[in-house]
C-alpha positions as CSV (number, residue, x, y, z in Angstrom):
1,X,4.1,-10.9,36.3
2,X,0.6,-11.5,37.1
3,X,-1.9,-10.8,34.3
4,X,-5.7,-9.8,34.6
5,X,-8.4,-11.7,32.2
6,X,-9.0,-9.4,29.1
7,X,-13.1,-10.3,29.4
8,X,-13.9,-8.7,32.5
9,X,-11.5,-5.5,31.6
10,X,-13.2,-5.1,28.4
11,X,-16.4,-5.4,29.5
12,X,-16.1,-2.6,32.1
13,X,-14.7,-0.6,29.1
14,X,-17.9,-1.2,27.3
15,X,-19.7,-0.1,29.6
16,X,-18.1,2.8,30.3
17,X,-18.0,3.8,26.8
18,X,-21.7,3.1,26.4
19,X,-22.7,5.7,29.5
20,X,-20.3,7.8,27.7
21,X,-22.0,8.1,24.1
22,X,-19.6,6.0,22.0
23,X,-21.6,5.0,19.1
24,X,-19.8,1.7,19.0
25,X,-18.4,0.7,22.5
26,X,-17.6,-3.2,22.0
27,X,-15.6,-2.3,18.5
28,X,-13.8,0.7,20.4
29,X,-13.0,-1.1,23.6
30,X,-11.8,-4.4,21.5
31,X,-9.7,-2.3,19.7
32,X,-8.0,-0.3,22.1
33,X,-7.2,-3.6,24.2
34,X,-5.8,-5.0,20.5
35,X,-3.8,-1.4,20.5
36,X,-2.2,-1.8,23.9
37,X,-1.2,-5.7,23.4
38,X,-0.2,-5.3,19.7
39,X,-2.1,-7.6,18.3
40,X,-4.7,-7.8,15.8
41,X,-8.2,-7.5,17.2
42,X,-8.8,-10.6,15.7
43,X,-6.5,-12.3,18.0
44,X,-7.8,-10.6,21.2
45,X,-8.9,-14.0,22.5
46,X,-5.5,-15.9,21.9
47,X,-3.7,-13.4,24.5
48,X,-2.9,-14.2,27.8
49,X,-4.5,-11.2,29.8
50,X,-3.0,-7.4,30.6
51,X,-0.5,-7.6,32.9
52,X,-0.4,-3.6,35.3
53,X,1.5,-1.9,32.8
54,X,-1.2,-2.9,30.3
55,X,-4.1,-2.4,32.2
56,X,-3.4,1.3,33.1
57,X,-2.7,1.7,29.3
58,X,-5.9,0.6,28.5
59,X,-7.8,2.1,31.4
60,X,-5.5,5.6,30.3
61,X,-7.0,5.0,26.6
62,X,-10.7,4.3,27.7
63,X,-10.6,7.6,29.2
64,X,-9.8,9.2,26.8
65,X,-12.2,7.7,24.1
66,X,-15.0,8.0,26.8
67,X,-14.0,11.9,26.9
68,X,-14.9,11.4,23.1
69,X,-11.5,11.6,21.6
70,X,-11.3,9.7,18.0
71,X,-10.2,6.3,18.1
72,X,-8.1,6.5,15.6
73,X,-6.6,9.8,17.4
74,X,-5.9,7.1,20.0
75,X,-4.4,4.8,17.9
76,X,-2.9,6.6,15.2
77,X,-4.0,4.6,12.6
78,X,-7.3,4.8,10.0
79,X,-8.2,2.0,8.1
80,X,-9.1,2.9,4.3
81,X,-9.6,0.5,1.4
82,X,-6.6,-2.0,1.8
83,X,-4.8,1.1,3.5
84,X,-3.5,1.8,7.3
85,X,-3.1,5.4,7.2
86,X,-1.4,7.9,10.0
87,X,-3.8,10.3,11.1
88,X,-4.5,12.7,14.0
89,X,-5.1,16.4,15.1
90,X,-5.4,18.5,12.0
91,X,-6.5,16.4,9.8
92,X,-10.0,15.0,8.8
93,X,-10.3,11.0,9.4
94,X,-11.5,9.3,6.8
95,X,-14.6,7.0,6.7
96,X,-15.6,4.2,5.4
97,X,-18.4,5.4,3.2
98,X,-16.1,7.2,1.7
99,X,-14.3,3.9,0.5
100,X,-17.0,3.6,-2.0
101,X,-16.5,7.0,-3.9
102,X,-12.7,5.6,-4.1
103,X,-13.8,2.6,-5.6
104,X,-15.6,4.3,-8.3
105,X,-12.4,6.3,-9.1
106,X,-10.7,3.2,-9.2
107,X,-12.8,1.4,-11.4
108,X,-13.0,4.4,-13.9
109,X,-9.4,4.8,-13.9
110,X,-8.8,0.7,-14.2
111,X,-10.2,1.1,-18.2
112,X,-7.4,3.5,-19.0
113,X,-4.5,2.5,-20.4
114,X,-2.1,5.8,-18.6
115,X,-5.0,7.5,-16.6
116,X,-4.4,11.0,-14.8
117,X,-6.3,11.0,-11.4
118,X,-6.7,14.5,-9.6
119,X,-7.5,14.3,-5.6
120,X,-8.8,17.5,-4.6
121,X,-9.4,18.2,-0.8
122,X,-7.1,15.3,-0.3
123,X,-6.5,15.6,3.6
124,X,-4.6,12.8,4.6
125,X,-4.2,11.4,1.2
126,X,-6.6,8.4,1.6
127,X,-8.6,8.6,-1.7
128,X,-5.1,9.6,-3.8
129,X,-3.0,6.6,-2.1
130,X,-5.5,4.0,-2.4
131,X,-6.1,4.8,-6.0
132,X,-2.0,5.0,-6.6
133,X,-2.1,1.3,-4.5
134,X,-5.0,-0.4,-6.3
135,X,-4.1,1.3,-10.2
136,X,-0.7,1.4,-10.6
137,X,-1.3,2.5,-14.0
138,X,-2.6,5.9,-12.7
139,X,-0.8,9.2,-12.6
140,X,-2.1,10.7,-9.1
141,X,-1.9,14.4,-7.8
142,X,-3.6,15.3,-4.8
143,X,-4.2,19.0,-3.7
144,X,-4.7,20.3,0.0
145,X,-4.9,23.5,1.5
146,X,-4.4,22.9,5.3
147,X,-0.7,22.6,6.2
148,X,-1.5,20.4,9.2
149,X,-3.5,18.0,6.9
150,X,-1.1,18.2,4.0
151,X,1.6,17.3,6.2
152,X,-0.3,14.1,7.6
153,X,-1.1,13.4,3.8
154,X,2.6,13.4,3.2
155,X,3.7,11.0,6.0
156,X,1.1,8.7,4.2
157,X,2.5,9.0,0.8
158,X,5.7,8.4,1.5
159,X,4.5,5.4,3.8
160,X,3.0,3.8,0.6
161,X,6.0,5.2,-1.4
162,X,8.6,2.9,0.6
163,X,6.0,-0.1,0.6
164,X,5.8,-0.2,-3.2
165,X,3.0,2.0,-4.6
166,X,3.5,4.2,-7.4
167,X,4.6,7.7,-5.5
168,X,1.8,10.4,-5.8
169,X,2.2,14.0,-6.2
170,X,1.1,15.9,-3.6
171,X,0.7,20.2,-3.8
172,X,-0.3,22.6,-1.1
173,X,-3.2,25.0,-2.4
174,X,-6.9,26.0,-2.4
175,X,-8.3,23.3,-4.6
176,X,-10.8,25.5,-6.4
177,X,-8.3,28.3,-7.4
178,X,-7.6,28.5,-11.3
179,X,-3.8,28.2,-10.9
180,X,-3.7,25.2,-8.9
181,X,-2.7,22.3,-11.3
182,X,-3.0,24.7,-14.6
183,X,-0.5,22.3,-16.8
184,X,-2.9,19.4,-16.2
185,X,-5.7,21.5,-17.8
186,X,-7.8,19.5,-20.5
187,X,-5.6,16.6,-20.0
188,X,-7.2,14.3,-16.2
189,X,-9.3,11.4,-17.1
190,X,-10.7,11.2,-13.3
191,X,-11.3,13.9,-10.8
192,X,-12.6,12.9,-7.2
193,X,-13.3,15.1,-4.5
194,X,-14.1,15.1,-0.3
195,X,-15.2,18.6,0.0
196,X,-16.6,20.5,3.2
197,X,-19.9,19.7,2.5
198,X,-21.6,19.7,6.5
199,X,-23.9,22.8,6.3
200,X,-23.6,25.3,8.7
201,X,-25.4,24.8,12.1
202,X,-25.5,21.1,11.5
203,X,-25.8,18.9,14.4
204,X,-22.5,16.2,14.2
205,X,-20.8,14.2,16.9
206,X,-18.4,15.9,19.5
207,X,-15.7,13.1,17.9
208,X,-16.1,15.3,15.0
209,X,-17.6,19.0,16.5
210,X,-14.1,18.8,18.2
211,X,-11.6,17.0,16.4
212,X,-12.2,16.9,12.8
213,X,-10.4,20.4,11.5
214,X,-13.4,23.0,10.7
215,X,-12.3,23.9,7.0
216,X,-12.3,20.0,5.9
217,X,-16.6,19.9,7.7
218,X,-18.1,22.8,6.7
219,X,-19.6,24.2,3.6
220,X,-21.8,27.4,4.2
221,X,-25.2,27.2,4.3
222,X,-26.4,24.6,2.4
223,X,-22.9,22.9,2.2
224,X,-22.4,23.4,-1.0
225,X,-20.2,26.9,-1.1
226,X,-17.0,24.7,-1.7
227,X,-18.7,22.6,-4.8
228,X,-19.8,25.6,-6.8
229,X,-16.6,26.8,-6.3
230,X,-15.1,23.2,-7.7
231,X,-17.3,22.4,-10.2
232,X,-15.4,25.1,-12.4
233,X,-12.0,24.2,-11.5
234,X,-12.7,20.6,-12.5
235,X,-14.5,21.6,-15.4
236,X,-10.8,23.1,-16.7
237,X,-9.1,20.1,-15.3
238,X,-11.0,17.5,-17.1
239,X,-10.4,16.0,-20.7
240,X,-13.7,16.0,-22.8
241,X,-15.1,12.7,-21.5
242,X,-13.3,13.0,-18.2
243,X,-15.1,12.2,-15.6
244,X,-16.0,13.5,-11.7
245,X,-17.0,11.8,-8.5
246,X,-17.8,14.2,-5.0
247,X,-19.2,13.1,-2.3
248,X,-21.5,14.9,-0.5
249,X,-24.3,14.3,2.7
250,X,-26.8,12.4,2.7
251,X,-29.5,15.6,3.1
252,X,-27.5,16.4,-0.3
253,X,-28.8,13.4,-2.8
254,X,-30.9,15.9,-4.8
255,X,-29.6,19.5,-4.2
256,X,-26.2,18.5,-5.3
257,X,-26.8,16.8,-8.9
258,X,-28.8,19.3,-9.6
259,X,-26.2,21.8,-9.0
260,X,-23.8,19.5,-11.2
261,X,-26.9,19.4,-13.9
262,X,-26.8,23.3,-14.1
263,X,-23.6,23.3,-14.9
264,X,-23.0,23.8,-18.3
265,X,-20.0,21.5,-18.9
266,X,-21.2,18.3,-17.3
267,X,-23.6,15.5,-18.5
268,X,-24.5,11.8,-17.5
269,X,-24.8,13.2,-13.6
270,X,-26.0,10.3,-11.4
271,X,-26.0,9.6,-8.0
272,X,-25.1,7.1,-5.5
273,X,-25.6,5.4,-2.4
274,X,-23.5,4.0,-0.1
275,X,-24.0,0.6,1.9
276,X,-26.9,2.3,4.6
277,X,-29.0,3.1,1.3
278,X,-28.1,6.9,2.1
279,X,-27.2,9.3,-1.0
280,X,-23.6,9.5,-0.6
281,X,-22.0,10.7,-4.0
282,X,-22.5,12.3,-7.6
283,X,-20.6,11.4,-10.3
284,X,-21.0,13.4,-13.8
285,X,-19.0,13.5,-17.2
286,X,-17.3,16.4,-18.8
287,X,-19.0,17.4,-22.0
288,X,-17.3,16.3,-25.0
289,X,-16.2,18.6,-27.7
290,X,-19.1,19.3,-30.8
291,X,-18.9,17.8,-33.8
C-alpha cells in the first residue's frame, strides 16, 4: 500500500490547529500522528509515512482537537510523573504543574519510615498512584466524590496495581465531610490536595470550559469555598507534625496562605512556585501538641 510523507500531513495539521486556537499545535499534531502509527513521538521520523487508513485517522483526530477536544480525550492517555494514566469524560486531566505538588508529597513522605499519605479530590488518581509508585513505603488512600472520576481513578489504580506498585485505597465521598476517613484521624503524616479552586466567572480554555467536569474547576467566588471547607477535615486527619500541601491558582499565592495562617491548627505555611515562576501551591504543618 502506498504511504503519504508524515511532514507535509503534519504540517497541514499544524496549521489547522493553529487557526483553530490550540495553544500548542506542533506538540498536538506530532502526537496524534505518534497516536495513530503507535509509536513514540520520539520516533515519528523513523516511520515510513500514513498509508489511507492512517491518514483519515489522523485527519478524523485533527478534527476533533481543532473542535477543541482534549488531547488526551483523544488519546486516552495523561502523562503524570513517571505515570501513563487513562483518562477521559468525567474526570479532570491532570497537568503537569501539578507534578510538582506530588513531588513535594513525595519527598515529605520519603523521610518516613511507614508514612500514611491521604489524596483528597483525587480524580483520576494521579497524585495518590504516583506517590504509591515512587514511595513504596507509603500507605495511600485517596478520596473522591464524583462517580465518573472515581471510576477513572480506579481503572488507574488497578493499572499500577498489576504493574507492581503498592495497591492504594481508594473511597467514594465528599472529601471535606467529618466521616470520611474518621479511623485515620490523628494518625496521616502527609495530606495533599487538588481542590476546585477556579473562581467563579473565571475566564479558562474551551479544552477545559467544556470538558473538565464543573465540580473538580470551580470553587465559589474567590475559589476558595472548597479549602475552608478542607482545611478542617485535614486538620482532624493529620498527626501533630503532619504535614499539608494544596494547590491552588496562581491569582491565589497570597489569599490562600493566608487563609491557611488563620487557621488555628497550622504553622510553617509557605508557598510555592511552579516552573513559570507562578504561585502554584501552599504547604503548612499541623500544630504540634503543648508541652
Amino acid at each position: 500500500m502506498q504511504t503519504v510523507p508524515l511532514g507535509p500531513v503534519i504540517a497541514g495539521a499544524v496549521r489547522r490547529l493553529t487557526e483553530a486556537g490550540v495553544a500548542s499545535p506542533r506538540f498536538d499534531a506530532e502526537e496524534l500522528a505518534a497516536f495513530v502509527l503507535g509509536v513514540p513521538r520520539s520516533r515519528l521520523l523513523l516511520a515510513d509515512g500514513f498509508d489511507d487508513d492512517h491518514e483519515a485517522r489522523f485527519d478524523e483526530l485533527v478534527g476533533e482537537r481543532a473542535r477543541r477536544v482534549p488531547l488526551q480525550h483523544l488519546t486516552g492517555v495523561a502523562g503524570f510523573r513517571h505515570l501513563e494514566l487513562a483518562v477521559g469524560p468525567g474526570v479532570f486531566v491532570p497537568r503537569p504543574e501539578t507534578e510538582l505538588l506530588a513531588g513535594w508529597a513525595i519527598s515529605a513522605a520519603a523521610g518516613l519510615a511507614a508514612p500514611i499519605v491521604v489524596d483528597l479530590c483525587s480524580g483520576s488518581g494521579a497524585i495518590a498512584l504516583a506517590i504509591a509508585n515512587e514511595c513504596p513505603s507509603a500507605t495511600v488512600y485517596g478520596v473522591e466524590r464524583e462517580p465518573l472520576a472515581l471510576a477513572w481513578a480506579q481503572r488507574n489504580a488497578a493499572a499500577r496495581a498489576a504493574a507492581g506498585d503498592r495497591p492504594v485505597t481508594l473511597v467514594q465521598g465528599d472529601a471535606t465531610a467529618p466521616d470520611v476517613l474518621a479511623a485515620l484521624n490523628g494518625t496521616v503524616d502527609v495530606v495533599v490536595t487538588n481542590p476546585p479552586y477556579v473562581p467563579d466567572g473565571s475566564t479558562v480554555s474551551p479544552e477545559v470550559a467544556d470538558h473538565d467536569p464543573a465540580a473538580a474547576l470551580w470553587g465559589g467566588p474567590d475559589g476558595l469555598d472548597v479549602v475552608r471547607r478542607l482545611l478542617d477535615r485535614t486538620s482532624a486527619l493529620l498527626r501533630p507534625g503532619g504535614v499539608l500541601g494544596i494547590e491552588h491558582a496562581d491569582v491565589q499565592g497570597g489569599t490562600l496562605p493566608a487563609l491557611v495562617r488563620r487557621h488555628a491548627d497550622f504553622d510553617d505555611v509557605a508557598d510555592h512556585r511552579d516552573l513559570a515562576g507562578r504561585p502554584r501551591y501552599t504547604t503548612a504543618r499541623r500544630r504540634k501538641l503543648a508541652g
